[in-house]
C-alpha positions in Angstrom: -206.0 -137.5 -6.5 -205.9 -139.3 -10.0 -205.5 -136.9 -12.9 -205.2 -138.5 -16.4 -204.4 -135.7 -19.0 -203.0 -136.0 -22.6 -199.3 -135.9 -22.5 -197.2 -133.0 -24.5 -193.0 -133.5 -25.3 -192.7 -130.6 -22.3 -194.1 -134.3 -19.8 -191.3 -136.5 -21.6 -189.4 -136.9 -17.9 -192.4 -137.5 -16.1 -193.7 -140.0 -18.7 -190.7 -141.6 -19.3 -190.2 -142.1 -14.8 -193.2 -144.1 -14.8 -192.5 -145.8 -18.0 -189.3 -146.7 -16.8 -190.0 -147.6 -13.5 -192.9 -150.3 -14.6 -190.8 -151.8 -17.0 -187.5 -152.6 -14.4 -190.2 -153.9 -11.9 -192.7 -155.7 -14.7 -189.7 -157.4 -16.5 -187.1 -158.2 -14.0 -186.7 -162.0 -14.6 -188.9 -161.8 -17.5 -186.2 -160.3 -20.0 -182.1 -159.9 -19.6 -180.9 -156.9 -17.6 -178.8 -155.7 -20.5 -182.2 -155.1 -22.4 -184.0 -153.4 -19.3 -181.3 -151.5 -18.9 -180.9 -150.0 -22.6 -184.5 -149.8 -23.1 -185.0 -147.8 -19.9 -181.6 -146.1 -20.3 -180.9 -142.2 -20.3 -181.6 -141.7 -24.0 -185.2 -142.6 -23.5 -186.4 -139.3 -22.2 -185.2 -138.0 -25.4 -187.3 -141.1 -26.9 -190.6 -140.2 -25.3 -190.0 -135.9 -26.1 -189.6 -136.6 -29.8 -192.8 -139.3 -29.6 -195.3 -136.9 -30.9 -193.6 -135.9 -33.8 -192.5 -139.4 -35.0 -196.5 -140.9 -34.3 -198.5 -137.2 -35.5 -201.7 -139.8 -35.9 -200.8 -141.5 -31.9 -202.0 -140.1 -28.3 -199.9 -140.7 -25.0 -202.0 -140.1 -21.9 -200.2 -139.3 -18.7 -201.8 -140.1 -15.4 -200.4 -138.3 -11.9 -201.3 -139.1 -8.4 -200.7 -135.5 -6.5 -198.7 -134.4 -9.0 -196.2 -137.3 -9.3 -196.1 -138.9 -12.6 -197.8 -142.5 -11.6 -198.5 -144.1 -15.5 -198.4 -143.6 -18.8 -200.5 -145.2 -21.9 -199.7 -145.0 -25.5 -202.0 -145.7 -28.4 -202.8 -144.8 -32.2 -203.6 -146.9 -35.2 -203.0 -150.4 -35.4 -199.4 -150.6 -36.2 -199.3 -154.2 -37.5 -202.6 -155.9 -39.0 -203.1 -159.8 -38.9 -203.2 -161.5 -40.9 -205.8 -159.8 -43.4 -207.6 -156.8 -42.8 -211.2 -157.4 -40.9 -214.0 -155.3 -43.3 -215.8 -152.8 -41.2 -212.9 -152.8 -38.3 -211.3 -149.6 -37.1 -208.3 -151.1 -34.7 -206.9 -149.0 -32.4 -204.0 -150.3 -30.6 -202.6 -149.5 -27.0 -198.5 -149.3 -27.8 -197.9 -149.4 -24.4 -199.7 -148.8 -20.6 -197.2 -149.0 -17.8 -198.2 -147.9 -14.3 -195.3 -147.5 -11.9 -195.1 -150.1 -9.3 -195.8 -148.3 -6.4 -199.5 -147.6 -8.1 -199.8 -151.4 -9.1 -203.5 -152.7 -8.3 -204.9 -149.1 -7.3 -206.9 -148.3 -10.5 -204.4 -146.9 -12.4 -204.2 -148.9 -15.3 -207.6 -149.5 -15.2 -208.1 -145.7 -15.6 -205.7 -145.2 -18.0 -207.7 -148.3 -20.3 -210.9 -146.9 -19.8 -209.5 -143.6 -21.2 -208.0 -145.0 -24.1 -210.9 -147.1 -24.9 -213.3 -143.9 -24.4 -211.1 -142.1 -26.4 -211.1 -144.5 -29.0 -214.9 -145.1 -29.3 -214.9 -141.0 -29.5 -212.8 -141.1 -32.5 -214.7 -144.1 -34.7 -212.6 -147.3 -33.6 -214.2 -150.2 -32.9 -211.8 -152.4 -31.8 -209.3 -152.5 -29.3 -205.9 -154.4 -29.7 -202.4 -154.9 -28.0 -199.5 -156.6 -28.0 -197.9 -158.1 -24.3 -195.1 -160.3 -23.8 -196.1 -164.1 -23.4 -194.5 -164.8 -19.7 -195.6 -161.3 -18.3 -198.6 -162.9 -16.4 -199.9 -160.3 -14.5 -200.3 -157.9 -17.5 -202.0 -160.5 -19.1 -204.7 -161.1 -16.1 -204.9 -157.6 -16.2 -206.2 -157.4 -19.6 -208.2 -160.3 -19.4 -210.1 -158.9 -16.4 -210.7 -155.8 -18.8 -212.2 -158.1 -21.0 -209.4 -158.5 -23.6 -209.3 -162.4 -25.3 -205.9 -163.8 -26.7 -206.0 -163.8 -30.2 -202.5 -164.6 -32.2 -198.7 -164.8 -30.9 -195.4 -163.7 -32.5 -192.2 -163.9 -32.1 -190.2 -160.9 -32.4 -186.6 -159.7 -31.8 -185.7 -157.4 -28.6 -182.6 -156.1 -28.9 -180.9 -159.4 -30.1 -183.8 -161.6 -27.9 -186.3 -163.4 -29.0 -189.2 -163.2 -27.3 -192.9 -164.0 -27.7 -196.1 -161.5 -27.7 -199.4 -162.4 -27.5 -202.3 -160.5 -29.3 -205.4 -159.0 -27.0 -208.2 -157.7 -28.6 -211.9 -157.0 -27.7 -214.9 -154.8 -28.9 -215.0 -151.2 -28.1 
C-alpha cells in the first residue's frame, strides 16, 4: 500500500535510499560516474537529515510502499526566478521527485506530484515549476504527461560539468 507522509530529519536514510537509488538508475549514461557517485555518496544522508533546517520555508514528502521507502519529492519557493518576476504569480517549485526504480511507472511519482501540487494550491501558489536535466527523456515525458510545458534552459555547473536543464511550468 502507497503511503505518502511529510518527511521529518528522523526519515533522512529512508529518503535518501530512494533518492539515491533513482538517481544511479535515472542518470547512468546521462552524467559521469564520478558525479553519481559523490552526489549519492555516504555524506548525503547527512545532506537530507540537516535539509529541514537549511530550507525552514521547503516541504520533503516521503512516499513508502509496505513500509519501504519507494520516493521522495522536494519543494518550497521558487529558488531561482526568470527572468523577471510574473505580477500576480506565486511559484512553487518541485527541487527534486525521484521514485526508486523498482517503483518506476506504478503511480509513484504521479502521487508524489499530485501531492505537491495539492499542497501547493492549499498554501496560495499558483504556479508550479521545476528544473530537469535536458537528456533525461523519460523525466521529461513524465512531466509533460502531468501537463508541465518547457519554458526556458540553462546551463549550469555539476560538480565541474556542464550540463543543461530545462524549465517546466504549468498552472496549479
Amino acid at each position: 500500500m502507497l503511503i505518502i507522509r511529510f518527511a521529518e530529519p528522523r526519515d533522512a536514510e529512508a529518503v535518501e535510499s530512494a533518492r539515491s537509488r533513482s538517481w544511479r538508475a535515472a542518470y547512468d549514461g546521462l552524467l559521469p560516474p564520478s558525479v553519481i557517485d559523490d552526489l549519492t555518496g555516504s555524506g548525503e544522508v547527512e545532506r537530507r537529515r540537516g535539509w529541514h533546517a537549511a530550507n525552514p520555508l521547503g516541504r520533503m514528502l516521503l512516499a513508502e510502499i509496505d513500509g519501504a521507502p519507494a520516493g521522495m519529492a522536494a519543494y518550497g519557493p521558487e529558488r531561482r526566478a526568470p527572468i523577471g518576476p510574473v505580477p500576480g504569480r506565486a511559484r512553487l517549485e518541485v527541487y527534486g521527485l525521484y521514485v526508486a526504480p523498482e517503483h518506476w511507472s506504478a503511480g509513484v511519482g504521479r502521487a508524489l506530484l499530485e501531492r505537491v501540487m495539492d499542497e501547493g494550491r492549499a498554501a496560495g501558489h499558483d504556479r508550479l515549476v521545476l528544473w530537469v536535466l535536458e537528456t533525461n527523456e523519460r523525466a521529461r515525458r513524465f512531466y509533460a504527461r502531468a501537463g508541465l510545458e518547457p519554458t526556458g534552459r540553462t546551463d549550469a555547473d555539476l560538480r565541474g560539468h556542464i550540463i543543461t536543464e530545462v524549465r517546466y511550468e504549468r498552472d496549479l
